[in-house]
Every structure is written in structure tokens, then in C-alpha cells.
C-alpha positions as CSV (number, residue, x, y, z in Angstrom):
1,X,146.3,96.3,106.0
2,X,143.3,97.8,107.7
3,X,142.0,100.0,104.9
4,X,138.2,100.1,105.2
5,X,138.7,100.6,109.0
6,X,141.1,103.4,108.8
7,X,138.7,105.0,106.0
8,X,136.0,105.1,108.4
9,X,138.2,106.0,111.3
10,X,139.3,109.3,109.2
11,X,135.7,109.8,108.0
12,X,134.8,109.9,112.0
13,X,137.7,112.1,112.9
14,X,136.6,114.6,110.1
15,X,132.7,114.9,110.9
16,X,134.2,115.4,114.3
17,X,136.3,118.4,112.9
18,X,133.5,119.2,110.8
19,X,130.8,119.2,114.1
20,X,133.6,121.6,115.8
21,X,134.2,123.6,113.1
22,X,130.4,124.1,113.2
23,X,129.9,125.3,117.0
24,X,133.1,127.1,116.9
25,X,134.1,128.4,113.4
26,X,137.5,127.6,111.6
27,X,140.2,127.5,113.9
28,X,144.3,126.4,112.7
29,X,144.6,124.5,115.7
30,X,145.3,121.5,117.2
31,X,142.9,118.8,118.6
32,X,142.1,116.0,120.4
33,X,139.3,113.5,119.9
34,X,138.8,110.8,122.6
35,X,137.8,107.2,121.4
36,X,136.1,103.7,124.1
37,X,138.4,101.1,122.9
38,X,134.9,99.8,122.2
39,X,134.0,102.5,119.3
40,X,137.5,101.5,117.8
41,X,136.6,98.0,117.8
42,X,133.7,98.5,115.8
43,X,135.7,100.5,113.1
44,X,138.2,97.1,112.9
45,X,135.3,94.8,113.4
46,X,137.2,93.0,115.9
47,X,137.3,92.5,119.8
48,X,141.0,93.5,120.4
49,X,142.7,94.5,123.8
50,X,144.6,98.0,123.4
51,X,148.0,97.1,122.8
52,X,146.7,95.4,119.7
53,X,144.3,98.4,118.8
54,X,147.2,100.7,119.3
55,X,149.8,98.5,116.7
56,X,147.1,98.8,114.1
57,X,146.4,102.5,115.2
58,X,150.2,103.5,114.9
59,X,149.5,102.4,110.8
60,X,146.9,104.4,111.0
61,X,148.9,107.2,111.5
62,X,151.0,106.9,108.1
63,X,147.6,106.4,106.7
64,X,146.0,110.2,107.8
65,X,149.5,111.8,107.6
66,X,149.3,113.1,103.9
67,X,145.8,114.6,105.5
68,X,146.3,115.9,108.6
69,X,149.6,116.0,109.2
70,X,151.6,115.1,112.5
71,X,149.0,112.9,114.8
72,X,149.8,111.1,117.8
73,X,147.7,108.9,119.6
74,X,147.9,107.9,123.3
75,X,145.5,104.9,125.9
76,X,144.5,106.2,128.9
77,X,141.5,105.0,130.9
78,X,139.6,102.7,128.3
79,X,139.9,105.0,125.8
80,X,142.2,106.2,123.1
81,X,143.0,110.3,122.9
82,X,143.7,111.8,119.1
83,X,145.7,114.5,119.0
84,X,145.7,115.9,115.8
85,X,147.6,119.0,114.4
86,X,147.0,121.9,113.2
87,X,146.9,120.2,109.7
88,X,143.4,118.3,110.2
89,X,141.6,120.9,110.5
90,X,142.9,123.7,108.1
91,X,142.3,120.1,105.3
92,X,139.1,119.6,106.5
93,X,138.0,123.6,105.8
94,X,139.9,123.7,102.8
95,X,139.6,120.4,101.1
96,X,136.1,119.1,102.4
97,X,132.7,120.2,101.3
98,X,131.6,122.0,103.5
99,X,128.4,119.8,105.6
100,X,125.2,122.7,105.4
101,X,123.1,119.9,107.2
102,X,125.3,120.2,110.2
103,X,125.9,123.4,110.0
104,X,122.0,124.1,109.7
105,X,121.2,122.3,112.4
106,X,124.2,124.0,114.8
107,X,122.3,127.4,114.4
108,X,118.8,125.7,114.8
109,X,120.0,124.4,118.1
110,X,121.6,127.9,119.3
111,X,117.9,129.6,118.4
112,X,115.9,130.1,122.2
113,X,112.4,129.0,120.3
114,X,113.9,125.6,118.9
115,X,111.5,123.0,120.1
116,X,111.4,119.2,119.5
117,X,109.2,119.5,116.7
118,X,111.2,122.5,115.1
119,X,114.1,120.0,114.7
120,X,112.3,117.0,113.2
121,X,110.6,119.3,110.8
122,X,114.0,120.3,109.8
123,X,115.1,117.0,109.6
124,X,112.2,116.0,107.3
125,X,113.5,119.1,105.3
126,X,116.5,117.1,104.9
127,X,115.0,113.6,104.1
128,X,111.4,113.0,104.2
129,X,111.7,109.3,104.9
130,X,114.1,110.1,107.9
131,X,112.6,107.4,110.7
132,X,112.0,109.5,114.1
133,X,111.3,107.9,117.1
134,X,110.2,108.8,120.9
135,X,112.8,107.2,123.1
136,X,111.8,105.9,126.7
137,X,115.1,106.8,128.9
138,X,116.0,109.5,130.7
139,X,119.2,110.5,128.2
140,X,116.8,111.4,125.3
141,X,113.2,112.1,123.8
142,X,114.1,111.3,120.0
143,X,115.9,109.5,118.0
144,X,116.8,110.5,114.4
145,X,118.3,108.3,111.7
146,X,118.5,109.1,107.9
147,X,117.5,106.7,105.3
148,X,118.0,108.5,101.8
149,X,121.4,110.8,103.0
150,X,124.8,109.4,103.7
151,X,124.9,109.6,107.2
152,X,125.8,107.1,109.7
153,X,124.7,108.6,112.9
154,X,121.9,108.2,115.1
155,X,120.9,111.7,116.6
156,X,119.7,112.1,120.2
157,X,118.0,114.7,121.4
158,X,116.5,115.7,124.4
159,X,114.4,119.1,125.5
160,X,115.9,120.6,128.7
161,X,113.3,123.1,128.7
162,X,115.4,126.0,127.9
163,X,117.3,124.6,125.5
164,X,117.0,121.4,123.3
165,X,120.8,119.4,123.1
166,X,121.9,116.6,121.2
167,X,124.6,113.7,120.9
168,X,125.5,111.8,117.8
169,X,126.7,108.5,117.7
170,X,126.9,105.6,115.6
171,X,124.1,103.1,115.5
172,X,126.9,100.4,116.9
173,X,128.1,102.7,120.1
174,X,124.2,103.5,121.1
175,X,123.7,100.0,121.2
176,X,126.3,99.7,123.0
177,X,125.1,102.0,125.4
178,X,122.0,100.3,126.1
179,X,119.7,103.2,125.1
């Protein structure tokens, strides 16, 4: 019924996997991803309360489980909490290319000398038309969006002197955010 939407629901889930998998190497365990009700709309392209959200999530559920296995999903607090078995992640290391760009930049961001313009070099490395821009808040000093990759996100990042971090979000959740 909601087929695009749970496509890019599951494609969230696993460069979520994929991001962990990253930071913390393979792991067969379980894990839990939390969801706004707001991100979730965006996925249905609709403005629904979370009783409806979690009837279309439950189909959701039938839809992953040839994937990842056993998942259950629970509301709490505005937001919607993933747990997903051990099954997600041993699919996403076995059956999923594995993402070098993420992976890449993981170990740039652990290095001490990784400065602001270390990581948009290495982005340009990855597409030289990526658009970079300085960001005027407080939460970030760049923004990073590809235009010649498959990648949805918007990357964040912000030097804290000793160390630069990062978020990733999709374009509609940092406008949602007011950024």
C-alpha cells in the first residue's frame, strides 16, 4: 500500500546500520533506531497523528521481515523507537555493498589533524560539484550536499576545536529544524 515510503523507510534504517556499522564495526546484534513522527511523515508524504503512522508502520513490518527479520516498533514521546534484530544488521554486512564514502569519512573524522577543510577536500574527492556552504548558527559551520552521488543527506559539521563532528539528516528534517 505504501511501497515507495517503506522503500525509503528501509533505505534510512540501513544507512543507519551502515553509519554504525562504520563507527563500531560488524556486530550480530540487535538495534534500535529512534524516529520524530515528523521524519516519518515525510517518508509517507502525509501529516498523520501516530496511531495512523503506527497502522501503516505495523505493514511495514511484513514489508522488512524477509530482510531483517523480527522488528517491532513502539511511540513514545513524539517519536517512534525501531527495534530491529539481530537479522538487520548481519543482511546489511552480508547482502549490502559495502558504503567506502562513509566508511572513509568515519576514519577521517577519528584522525586528531582533521580540519574543516580536510573534510571538504575529501568530499570534493567524492564529487567535485558537491555544493558546500558556511552555515550561520551555532549547531554547524558547513553544510555538505551531493549533486552527482546518490545520496540524500545533508551533512553538518561543526569544528569543536579538538575534534570536528557531524550529523546527517535529510534535506526535509533540517528544514525542519530551522537551521
Amino acid at each position: 500500500m505504501y511501497t515507495e515510503a517503506y522503500k525509503k523507510l528501509e533505505r534510512s534504517l540501513t544507512d543507519n546500520i551502515t553509519e554504525a556499522q562504520a563507527k563500531l564495526g560488524y556486530s550480530k546484534n540487535t538495534m534500535q533506531f529512534y524516529y520524530p513522527l515528523r521524519t516519518l511523515n515525510h517518508f509517507f508524504n502525509s501529516e498523520w497523528k501516530a496511531d495512523k503512522m503506527n497502522k501503516a508502520l505495523q505493514e511495514f513490518i511484513d514489508f522488512v521481515a524477509p530482510r531483517f527479520g523480527e522488528t517491532r516498533i513502539e511511540y513514545k514521546e513524539h517519536r517512534f523507537c525501531f527495534y530491529l534484530s539481530e537479522a538487520a544488521p548481519t543482511y546489511v554486512h552480508e547482502h549490502k555493498e559495502k558504503n567506502e564514502f562513509i566508511f572513509e569519512l568515519i576514519q577521517l573524522l577519528l584522525k586528531p589533524d582533521t580540519s574543516l577543510e580536510t573534510v571538504t577536500s575529501f568530499f570534493k574527492e567524492w564529487d567535485e560539484n558537491c555544493v558546500i556552504k558556511e552555515v550561520n548558527n551555532d549547531e554547524f559551520d558547513i553544510l555538505i550536499t551531493f549533486t552527482d552521488r546518490d545520496d540524500p543527506y545533508y551533512y553538518c559539521f561543526k569544528d569543536e576545536e579538538l575534534q570536528i563532528v557531524y550529523h546527517r539528516f535529510l534535506p526535509e528534517d533540517y528544514e525542519d529544524f530551522g537551521f
